[in-house]
C-alpha positions as CSV (number, residue, x, y, z in Angstrom):
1,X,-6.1,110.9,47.6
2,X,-7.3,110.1,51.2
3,X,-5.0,107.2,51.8
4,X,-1.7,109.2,51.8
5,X,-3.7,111.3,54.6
6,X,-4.8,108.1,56.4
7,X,-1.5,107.0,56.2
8,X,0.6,109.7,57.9
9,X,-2.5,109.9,60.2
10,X,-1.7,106.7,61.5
11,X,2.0,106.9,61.8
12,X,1.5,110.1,63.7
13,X,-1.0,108.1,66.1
14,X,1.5,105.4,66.4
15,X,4.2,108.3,67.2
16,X,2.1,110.0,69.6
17,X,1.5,106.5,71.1
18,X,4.9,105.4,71.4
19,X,5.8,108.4,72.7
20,X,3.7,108.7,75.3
21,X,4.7,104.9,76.6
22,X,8.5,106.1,76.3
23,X,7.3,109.4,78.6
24,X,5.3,106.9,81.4
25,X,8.1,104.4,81.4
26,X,10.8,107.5,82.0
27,X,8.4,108.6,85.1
28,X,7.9,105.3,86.4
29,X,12.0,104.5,86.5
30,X,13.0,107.8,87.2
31,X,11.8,107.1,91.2
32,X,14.0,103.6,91.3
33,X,17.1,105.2,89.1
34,X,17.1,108.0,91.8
35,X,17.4,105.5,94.4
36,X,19.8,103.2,93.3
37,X,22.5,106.6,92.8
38,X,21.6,108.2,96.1
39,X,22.4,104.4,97.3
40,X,26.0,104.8,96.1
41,X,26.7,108.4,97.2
42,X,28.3,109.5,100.4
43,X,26.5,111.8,102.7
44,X,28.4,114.6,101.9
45,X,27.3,114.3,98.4
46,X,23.6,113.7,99.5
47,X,23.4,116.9,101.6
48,X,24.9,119.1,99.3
49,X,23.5,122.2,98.3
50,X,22.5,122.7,95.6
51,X,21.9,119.2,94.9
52,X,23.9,117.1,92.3
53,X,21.8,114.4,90.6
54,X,25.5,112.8,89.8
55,X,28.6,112.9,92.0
56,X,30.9,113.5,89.5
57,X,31.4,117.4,89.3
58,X,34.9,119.2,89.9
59,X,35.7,122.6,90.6
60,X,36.2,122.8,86.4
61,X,33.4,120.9,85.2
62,X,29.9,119.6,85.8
63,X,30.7,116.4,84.9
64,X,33.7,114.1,84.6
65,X,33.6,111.0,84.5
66,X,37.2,110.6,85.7
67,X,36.5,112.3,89.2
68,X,33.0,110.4,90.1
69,X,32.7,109.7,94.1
70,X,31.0,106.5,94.2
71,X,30.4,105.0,97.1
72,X,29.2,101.9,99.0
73,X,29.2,102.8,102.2
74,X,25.2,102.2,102.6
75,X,25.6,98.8,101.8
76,X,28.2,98.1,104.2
77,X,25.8,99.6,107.0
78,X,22.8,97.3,105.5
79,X,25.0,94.2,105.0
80,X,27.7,94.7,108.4
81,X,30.3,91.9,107.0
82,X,32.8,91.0,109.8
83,X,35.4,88.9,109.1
84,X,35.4,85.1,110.3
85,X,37.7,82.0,109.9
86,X,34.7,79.6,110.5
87,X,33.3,81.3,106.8
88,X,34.2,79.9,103.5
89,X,34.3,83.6,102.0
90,X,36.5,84.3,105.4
91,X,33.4,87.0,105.9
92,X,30.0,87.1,107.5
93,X,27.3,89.4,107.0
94,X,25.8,90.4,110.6
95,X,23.2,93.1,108.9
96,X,19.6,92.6,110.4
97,X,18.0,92.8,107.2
98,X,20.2,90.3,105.6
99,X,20.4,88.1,108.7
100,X,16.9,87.9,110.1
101,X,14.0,90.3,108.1
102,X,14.9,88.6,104.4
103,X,14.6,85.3,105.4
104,X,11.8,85.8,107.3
105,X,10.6,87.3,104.4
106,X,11.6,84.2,102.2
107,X,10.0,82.1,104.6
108,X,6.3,83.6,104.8
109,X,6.2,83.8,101.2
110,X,7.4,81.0,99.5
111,X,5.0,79.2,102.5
112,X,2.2,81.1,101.7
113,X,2.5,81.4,98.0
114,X,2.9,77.4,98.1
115,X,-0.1,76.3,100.4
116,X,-2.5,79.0,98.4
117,X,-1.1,77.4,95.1
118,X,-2.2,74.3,96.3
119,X,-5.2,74.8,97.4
120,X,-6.4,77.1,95.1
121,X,-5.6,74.9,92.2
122,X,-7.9,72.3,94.1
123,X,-10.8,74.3,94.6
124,X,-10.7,75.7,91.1
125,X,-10.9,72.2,89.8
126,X,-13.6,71.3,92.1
127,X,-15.4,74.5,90.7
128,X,-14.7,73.8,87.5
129,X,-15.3,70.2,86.9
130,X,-19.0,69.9,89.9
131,X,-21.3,71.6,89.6
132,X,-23.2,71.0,93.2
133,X,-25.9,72.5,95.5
134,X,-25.0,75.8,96.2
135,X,-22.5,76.2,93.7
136,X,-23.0,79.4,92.2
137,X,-23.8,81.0,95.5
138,X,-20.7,79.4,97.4
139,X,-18.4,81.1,94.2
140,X,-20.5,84.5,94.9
141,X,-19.2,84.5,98.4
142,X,-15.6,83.9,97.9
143,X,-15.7,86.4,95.3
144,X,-17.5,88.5,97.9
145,X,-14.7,88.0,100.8
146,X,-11.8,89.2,98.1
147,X,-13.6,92.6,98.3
148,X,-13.2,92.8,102.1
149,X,-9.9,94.7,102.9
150,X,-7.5,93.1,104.7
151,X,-7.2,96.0,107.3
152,X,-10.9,95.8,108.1
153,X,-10.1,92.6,110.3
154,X,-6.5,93.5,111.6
155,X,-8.0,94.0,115.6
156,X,-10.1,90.6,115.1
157,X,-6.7,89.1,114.1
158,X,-5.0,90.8,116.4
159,X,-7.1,89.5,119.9
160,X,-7.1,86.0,118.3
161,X,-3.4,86.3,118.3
162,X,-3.1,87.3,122.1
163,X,-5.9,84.9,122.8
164,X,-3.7,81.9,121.3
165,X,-0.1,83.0,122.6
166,X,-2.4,83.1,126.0
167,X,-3.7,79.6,125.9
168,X,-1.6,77.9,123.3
169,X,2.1,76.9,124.9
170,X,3.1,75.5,121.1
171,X,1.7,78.8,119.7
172,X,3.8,80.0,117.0
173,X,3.3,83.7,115.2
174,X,4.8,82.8,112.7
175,X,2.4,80.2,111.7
176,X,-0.6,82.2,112.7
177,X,0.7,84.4,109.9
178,X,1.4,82.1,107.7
179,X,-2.7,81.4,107.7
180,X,-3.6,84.7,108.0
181,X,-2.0,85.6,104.6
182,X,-3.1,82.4,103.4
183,X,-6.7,83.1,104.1
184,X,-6.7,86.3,103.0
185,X,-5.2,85.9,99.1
186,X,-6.5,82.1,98.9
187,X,-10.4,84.1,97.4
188,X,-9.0,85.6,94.5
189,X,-6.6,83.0,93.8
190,X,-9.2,80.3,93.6
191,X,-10.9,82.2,91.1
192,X,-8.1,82.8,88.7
193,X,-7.1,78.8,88.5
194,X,-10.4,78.2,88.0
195,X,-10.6,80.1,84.8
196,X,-7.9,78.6,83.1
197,X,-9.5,74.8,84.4
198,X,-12.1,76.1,82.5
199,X,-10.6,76.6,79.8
200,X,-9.2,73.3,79.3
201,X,-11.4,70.7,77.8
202,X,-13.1,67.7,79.7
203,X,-12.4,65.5,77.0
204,X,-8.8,65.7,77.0
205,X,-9.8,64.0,80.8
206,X,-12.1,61.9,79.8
207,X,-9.9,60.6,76.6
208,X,-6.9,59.9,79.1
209,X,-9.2,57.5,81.4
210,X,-10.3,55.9,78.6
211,X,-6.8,55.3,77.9
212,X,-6.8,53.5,81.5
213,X,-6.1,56.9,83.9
214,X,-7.6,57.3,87.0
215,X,-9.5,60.9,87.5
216,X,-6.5,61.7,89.6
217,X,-4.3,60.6,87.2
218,X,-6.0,62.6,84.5
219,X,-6.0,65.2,86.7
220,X,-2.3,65.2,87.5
221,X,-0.9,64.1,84.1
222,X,-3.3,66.1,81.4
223,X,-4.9,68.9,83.9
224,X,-2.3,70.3,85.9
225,X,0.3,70.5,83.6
226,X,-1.9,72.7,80.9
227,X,-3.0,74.7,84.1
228,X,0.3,75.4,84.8
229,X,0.2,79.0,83.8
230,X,-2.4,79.8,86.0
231,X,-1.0,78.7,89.1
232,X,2.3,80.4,88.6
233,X,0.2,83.5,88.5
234,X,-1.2,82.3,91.7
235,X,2.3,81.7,92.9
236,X,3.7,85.0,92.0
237,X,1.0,87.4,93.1
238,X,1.0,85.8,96.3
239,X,4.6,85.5,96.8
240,X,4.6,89.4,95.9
241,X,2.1,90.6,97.8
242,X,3.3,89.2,101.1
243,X,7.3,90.6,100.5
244,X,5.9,93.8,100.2
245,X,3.2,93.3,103.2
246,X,4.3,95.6,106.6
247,X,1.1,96.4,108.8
248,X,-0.2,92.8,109.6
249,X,3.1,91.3,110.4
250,X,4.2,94.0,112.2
251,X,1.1,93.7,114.3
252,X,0.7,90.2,114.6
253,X,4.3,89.3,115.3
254,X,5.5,90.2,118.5
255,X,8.9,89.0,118.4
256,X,11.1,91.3,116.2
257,X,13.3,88.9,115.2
258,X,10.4,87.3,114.1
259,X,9.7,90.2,111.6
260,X,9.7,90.4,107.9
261,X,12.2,92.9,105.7
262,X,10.0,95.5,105.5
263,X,9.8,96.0,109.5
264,X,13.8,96.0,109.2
265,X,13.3,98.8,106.3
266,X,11.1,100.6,108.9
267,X,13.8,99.9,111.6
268,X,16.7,101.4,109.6
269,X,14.2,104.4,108.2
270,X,14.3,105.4,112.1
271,X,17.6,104.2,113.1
272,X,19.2,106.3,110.0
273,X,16.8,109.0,109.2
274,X,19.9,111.5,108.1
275,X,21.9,108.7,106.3
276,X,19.2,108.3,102.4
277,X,22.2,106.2,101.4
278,X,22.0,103.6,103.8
279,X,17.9,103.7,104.1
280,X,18.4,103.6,99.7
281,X,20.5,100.7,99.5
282,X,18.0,98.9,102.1
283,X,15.5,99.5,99.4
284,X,17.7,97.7,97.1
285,X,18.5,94.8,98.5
286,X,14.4,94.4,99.3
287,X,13.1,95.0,95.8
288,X,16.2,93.0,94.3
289,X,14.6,89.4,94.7
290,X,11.4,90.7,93.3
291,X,13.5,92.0,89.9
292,X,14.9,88.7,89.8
293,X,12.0,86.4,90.0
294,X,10.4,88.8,87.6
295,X,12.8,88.6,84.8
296,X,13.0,85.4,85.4
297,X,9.3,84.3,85.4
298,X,7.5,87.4,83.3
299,X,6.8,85.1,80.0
300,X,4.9,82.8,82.4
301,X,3.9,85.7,84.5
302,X,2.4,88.2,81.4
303,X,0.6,84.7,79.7
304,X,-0.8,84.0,82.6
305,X,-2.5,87.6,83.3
306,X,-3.6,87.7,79.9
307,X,-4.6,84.5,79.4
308,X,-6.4,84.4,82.9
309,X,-8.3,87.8,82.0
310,X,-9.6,86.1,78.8
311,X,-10.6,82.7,80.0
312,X,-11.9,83.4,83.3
């Protein structure tokens, strides 16, 4: 008699619970949805009163789908193309963001997200495989530095900077920041690879040098590749974290065209304060590369959280 009762009580759970992930999933989208139609209204659809979530109302009707008012007039303010002979599309895009933040962008993370890859993925296999003299209390401290916010040492960074653009003619900022980041996501980073060398048996290392590998070659042919997983997490988070940084760049560089993309969001937020369709489709175009390397990369991306949470 009790396991009808069990029964429906557990479908009812797995409603509730299903529900409740459909509800969280709604809230979390409905901010980026919102966006991405305010970025293809025009302003006189944005300032209207009262507001329409959808331009597509007549005089008749609330909706029609026949008489929306679509519009991409903020993306032509974000991406400014002009026409040119010397271009292949007969077009160039003369945008800031598009022309100078982006790429900067591209370039401090895909150089940070490498070099912490790198050397991450070394120092976990040091960890891993030696165990040395003050090796316990050396892994203490680095976990110890990844609790220190990055914020805390923003004026230190930011006197070393002047002190190097003084006395340094081949100082660079974008280098400096290049290090900065790299130092500062490198702690937590070495920790995660190191759980999943961990994970991975010595004797698959020691089989393959029996087999007439060197330990770099055992390292490079069995090691790496099942460690994989772990340092595309490495890859990813760090590659994320500093396209969505704004406070140290913006007070470390001192060049604006020398700025990432989210100094050029902050540029057209006070350039076009009145305009939410032009700041909306800035927001856009930023986040875009992040949706793409996401669906791209979340199998490898998800395994690798879970997997790292588990090992480690």
């Amino acid at each position: 008699m009790s396991s009808p009762a069990i029964g429906n009580r557990k479908k009812w759970g797995l409603f509730l619970t299903n529900l409740l992930l459909v509800l969280a999933c709604l809230v979390a989208i409905l901010p980026i949805a919102t966006t991405v139609i305010i970025s293809f209204k025009k302003q006189a659809d944005i300032t209207r009163n009262p507001p329409v979530l959808f331009p597509c109302d007549t005089p008749q009707k609330r909706f029609d789908l026949s008489a929306c008012r679509w519009a991409t007039e903020g993306y032509q303010r974000v991406f400014a193309p002009k026409p040119s002979e010397s271009s292949p599309l007969g077009f160039v895009l003369t945008g800031k963001l598009v022309r100078i933040y982006i790429p900067n962008t591209l370039l401090y993370a895909v150089s940070t997200a490498l070099l912490v890859m790198i050397a991450a993925s070394l120092a976990g296999f040091v960890f891993s495989r030696y165990h040395f003299r003050g090796h316990n209390a050396l892994m203490a401290a680095i976990m110890a530095v990844t609790g220190v916010p990055l914020l805390t040492n923003l004026l230190a960074l930011y006197q070393m900077g002047i002190s190097l653009r003084k006395n340094f003619p081949f100082y660079d900022d974008r280098v400096f920041l290049i290090f900065v980041y790299v130092g500062f996501f490198l702690p937590i980073s070495v920790w995660i690879v190191k759980g999943f060398f961990d994970a991975i048996p010595r004797e698959l290392e020691e089989a393959a040098m029996i087999e007439g590998c060197t330990p770099l070659g055992a390292l490079f042919r069995i090691t790496v590749p099942l460690a994989l997983p772990g340092m595309a997490s490495v890859f990813l988070l760090t590659f994320v974290n500093v396209w969505n940084e704004f406070i140290v760049a913006y007070l470390l560089v001192s060049k604006n065209e020398l700025k990432p993309a989210m100094f050029g969001l902050y540029d057209f937020l006070s350039q076009n304060i009145i305009n939410l369709q032009v700041i909306a489709a800035a927001c856009i175009i930023i986040a875009l590369p992040m949706v793409v390397l996401f669906l791209f990369a979340r199998n490898a991306f998800l395994k690798a959280m879970v997997e790292g949470a588990v090992k480690g």
